[in-house]
N, C-alpha and C positions, 0 to 999 in steps of 0.2 A: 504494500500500500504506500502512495507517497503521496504529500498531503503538498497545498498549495506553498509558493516559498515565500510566501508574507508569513507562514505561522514561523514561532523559536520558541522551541521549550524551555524552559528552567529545570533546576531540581536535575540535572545530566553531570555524569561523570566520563570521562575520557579513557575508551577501553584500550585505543592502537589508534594506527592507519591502514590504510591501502594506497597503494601506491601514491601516498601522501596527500590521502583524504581522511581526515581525522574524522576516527567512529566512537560516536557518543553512545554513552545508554541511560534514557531514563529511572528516576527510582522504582517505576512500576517494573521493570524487566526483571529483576529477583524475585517478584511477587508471583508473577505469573508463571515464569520457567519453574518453580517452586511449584503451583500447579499441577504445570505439566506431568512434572515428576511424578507427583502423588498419581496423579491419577493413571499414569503409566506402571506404578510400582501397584498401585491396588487392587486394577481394573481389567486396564487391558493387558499385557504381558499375562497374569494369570492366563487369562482365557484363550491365549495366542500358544502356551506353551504352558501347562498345569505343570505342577510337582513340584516346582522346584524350592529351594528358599528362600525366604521374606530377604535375605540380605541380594541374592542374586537380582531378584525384581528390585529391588532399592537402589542397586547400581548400576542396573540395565535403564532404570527408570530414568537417573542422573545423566547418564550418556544418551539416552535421547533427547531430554530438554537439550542438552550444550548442542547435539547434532541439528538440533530445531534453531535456536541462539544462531547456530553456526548460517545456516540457509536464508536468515535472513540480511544476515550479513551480504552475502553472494547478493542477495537480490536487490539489493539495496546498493550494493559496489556496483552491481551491473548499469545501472541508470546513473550513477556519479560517472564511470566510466566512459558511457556512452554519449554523456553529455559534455563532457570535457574533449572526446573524438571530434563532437562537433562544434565546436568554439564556444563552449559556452562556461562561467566562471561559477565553482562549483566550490562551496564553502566546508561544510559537514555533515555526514549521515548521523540521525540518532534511532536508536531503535526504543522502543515504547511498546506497552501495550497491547496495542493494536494492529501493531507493524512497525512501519519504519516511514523517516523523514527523512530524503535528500534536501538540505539548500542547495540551491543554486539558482543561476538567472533563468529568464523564461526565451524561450527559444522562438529565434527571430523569421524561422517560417516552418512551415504545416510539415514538412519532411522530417525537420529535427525533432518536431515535439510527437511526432508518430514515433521514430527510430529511439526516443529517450524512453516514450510511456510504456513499449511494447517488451524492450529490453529487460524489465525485471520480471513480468509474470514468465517470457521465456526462460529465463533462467532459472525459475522457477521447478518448471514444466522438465526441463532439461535434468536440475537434480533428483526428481521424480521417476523420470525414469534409470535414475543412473541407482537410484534406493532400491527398487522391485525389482531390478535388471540382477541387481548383488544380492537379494533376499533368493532370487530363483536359482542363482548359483550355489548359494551357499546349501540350498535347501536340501543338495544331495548331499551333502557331509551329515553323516551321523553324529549326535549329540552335540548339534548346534542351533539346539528350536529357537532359543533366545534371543540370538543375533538373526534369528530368520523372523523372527518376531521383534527385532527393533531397526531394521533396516527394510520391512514392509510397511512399518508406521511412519518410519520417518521418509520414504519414497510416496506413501498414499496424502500423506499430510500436504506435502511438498506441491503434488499434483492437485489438491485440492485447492491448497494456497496461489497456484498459476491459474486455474481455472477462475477460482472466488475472485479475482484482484481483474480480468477482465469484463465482469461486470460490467455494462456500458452505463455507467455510474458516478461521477465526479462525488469525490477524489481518488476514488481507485485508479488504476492502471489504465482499464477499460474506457473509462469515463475521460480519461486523455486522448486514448486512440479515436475517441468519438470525437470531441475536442478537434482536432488535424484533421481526423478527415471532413469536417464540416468545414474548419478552414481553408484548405486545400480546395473546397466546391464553392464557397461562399467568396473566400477572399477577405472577410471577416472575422476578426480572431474573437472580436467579442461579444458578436451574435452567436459567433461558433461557442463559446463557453457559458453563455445565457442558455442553450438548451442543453448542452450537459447538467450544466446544474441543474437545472426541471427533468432532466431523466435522473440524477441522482436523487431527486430529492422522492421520487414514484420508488425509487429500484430501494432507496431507504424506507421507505413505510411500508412497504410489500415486503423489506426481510423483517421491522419489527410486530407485523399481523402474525405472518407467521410465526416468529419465536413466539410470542402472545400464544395461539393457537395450539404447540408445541409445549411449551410449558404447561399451558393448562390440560393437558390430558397424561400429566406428569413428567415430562421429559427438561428433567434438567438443561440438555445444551439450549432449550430456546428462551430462555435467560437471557445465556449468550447472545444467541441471534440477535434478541431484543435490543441489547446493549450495541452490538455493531449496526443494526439497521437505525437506531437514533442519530448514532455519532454521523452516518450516509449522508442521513436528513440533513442533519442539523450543519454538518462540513458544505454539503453541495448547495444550500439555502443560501451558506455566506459567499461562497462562491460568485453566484449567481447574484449577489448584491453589490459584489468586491465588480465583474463585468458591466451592470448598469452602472457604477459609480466611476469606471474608466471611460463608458461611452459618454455620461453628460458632460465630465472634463475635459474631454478629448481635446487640444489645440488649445487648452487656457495656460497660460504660461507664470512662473510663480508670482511674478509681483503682480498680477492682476489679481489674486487672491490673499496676496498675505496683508498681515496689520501693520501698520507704519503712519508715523512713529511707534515705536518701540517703549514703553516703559522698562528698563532696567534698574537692575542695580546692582550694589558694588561688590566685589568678591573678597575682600580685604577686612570686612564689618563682621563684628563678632554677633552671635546670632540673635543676642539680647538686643543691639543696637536695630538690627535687621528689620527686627519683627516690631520694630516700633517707630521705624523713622518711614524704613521703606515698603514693607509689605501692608500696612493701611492703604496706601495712595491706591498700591497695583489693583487691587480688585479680582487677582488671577492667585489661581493655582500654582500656574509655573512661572518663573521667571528669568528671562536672558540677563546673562552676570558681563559685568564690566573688571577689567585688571583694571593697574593705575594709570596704564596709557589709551586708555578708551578703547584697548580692544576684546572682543568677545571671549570667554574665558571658558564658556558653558552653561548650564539653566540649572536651577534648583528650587525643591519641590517645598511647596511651604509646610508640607507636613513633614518632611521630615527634619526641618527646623524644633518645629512646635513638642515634635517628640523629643529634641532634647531635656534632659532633666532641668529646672531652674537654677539647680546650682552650676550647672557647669555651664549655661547660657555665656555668660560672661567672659567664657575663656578659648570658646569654639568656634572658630570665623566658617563662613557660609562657605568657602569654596573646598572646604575639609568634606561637606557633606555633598559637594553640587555632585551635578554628573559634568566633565570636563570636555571641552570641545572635541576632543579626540577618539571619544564614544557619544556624539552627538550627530544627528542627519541635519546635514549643510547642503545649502543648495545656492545658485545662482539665481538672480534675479529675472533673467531671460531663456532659464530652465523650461520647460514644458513639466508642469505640476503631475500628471502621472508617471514620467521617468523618475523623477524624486520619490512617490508612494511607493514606485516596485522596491525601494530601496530600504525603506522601513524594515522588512523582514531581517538584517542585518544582523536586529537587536538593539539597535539607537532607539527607532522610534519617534512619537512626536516628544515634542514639536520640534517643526523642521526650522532650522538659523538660517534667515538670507543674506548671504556675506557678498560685499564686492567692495575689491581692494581691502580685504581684511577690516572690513565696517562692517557694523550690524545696519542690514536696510531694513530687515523687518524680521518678522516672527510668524509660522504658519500653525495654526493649532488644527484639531479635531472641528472645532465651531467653524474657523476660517476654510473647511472643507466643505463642510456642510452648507455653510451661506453661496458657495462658489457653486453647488451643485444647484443647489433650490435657482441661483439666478439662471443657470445654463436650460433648468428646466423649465422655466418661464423666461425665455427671452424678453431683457429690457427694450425700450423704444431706441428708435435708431437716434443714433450718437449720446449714448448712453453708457458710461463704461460698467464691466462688466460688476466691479465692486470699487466704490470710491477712497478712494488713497485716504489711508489712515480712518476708515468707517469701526466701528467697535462692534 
């Protein structure tokens, strides 16, 4: 599964690379392989090969989650891999729950983003048959049920996993190939992903009916179902709002949208002085920080001021707690305001600093998106701009 590249998880630990693609694992991934385990060790391996010992199935169970850990890896290196064959800049895999996240940039036509989304469920599909391919070898050796029994689960898994993942369903696999090839016929990339999202969002309510369905006639995995056909929904929903919200900005360029002037302030001001000289005026949340030579230094969040303790207010300057320009989304003033959004997914985030000649020109928030949208979607009267310089 790989999920759009505006999402970045938290809560990730750094397991390797591949060919120096740094592979993260979220904290869910010990959760669930733990899972797997049990229920490999309890369940199925019993029933695949009876008799043996509770320790055997405990370690047969252990080596199939890491072989399962393992394949998603593959399939997940497969789409970093194949995206970087085709030019395209490719940050980190993390593996999760539910699958796995490639970041990377979104690819600049319908061949590349077919050749990227098709590559993992292949790979997939590929170690599947390379699982049942070794389970049917092995199966004429005498007194090896176990490995014939954990290399047909982890082959059947495998191929279910390349199957499930092309799903013509945004954000699966499937739901990319659908994605291309509508762009490929349309010539539109964001028409083309406005009805992926409306197929993922049908192919997600239709697997949590069914797990509904499933469960209620006692069957534990449609629980599961239920939990993966929401996350479908609910992933290809945003989707599909993240495409309307690139077609209404389409050709708006950053300073037509951002706020200017700028209220700042200083980075230098201990946070006691802060929150009483300069955060009353601002009125905001966030706020772009000034050094001593009036250049932009970074933004910081007024709550994590206010959570300082009283006593130590006094001794704590704001740019100890800001976030610093250098993990900050900067943009030019004559940028195109959706090449700046795909950039968000980073991990900066908003708000985005409009810098020219190392000045602050202005400031882009959440609100400054939304007003830019609402105007694009009600066209103003002619010579009218599209948001008035420095509007609140």
């Amino acid at each position: 599964m790989r999920l759009s590249a505006v999402m970045a998880m938290k809560g990730t630990v750094r397991l390797g690379s591949v060919r120096g693609v740094a592979v993260r694992a979220h904290w869910s991934v010990p959760l669930i392989m733990l899972l797997f385990a049990y229920g490999l060790a309890d369940r199925t391996l019993p029933g695949y090969a009876p008799g043996l010992a509770p320790v055997v199935y405990a370690v047969a169970g252990v080596v199939g989650a890491v072989l399962l850990l393992a394949s998603l890896v593959v399939h997940e290196a497969a789409h970093a891999l194949t995206a970087r064959r085709a030019g395209m800049s490719v940050r980190d895999v993390t593996l999760w729950a539910l699958g796995g996240l490639t970041r990377m940039d979104r690819p600049t036509t319908a061949r590349a983003a077919f050749t990227v989304a098709v590559s993992g469920p292949l790979a997939s599909l590929l170690l599947g048959g390379v699982g049942l391919g070794a389970a049917a070898a092995v199966q004429a050796a005498p007194g090896w049920r176990i490995l014939v029994a954990v290399l047909g689960w982890f082959g059947g898994t495998n191929l279910l996993l390349g199957v499930f993942n092309l799903l013509p369903a945004a954000p699966l696999d499937g739901g990319r190939v659908l994605l291309a090839a509508l762009w490929w016929r349309t010539g539109d990339r964001e028409r083309a992903q406005r009805a992926a999202g409306r197929s993922g969002q049908v192919v997600g309510i239709a697997l949590a009916v069914v797990g509904w369905l499933a469960f209620a006639r006692g069957m534990t995995g449609g629980l599961w179902l239920m939990i993966v056909g929401a996350f479908v929904g609910g992933a290809a929903a945003a989707e599909r709002r993240w495409a309307e919200l690139v077609t209404a900005l389409r050709g708006v360029r950053v300073e037509e949208a951002m706020t200017s002037p700028v209220l700042t302030g200083r980075d230098w001001l201990t946070v006691d002085r802060f929150l009483s000289e300069t955060a009353p005026r601002s009125g905001r949340s966030v706020l772009a920080l000034l050094d001593f030579d009036g250049r932009p230094s970074g933004v910081v969040r007024l709550r994590r001021l206010t959570n300082v303790p009283p006593g130590q207010q006094q001794s704590v300057r704001v740019r100890d707690l800001a976030t610093p320009l250098s993990a900050c989304t900067v943009a030019a003033p004559d940028e195109l305001l959706t090449s700046v959004l795909e950039r968000l997914g980073t991990g900066s985030g908003l708000p985005v600093l409009v810098l020219e000649d190392d000045r602050l020109r202005g400031i882009v928030t959440a609100h400054d998106i939304d007003r830019a949208r609402q105007c694009r979607s009600a066209p103003p009267r002619s010579g009218t701009p599209l948001l008035p310089p420095g509007s609140p």
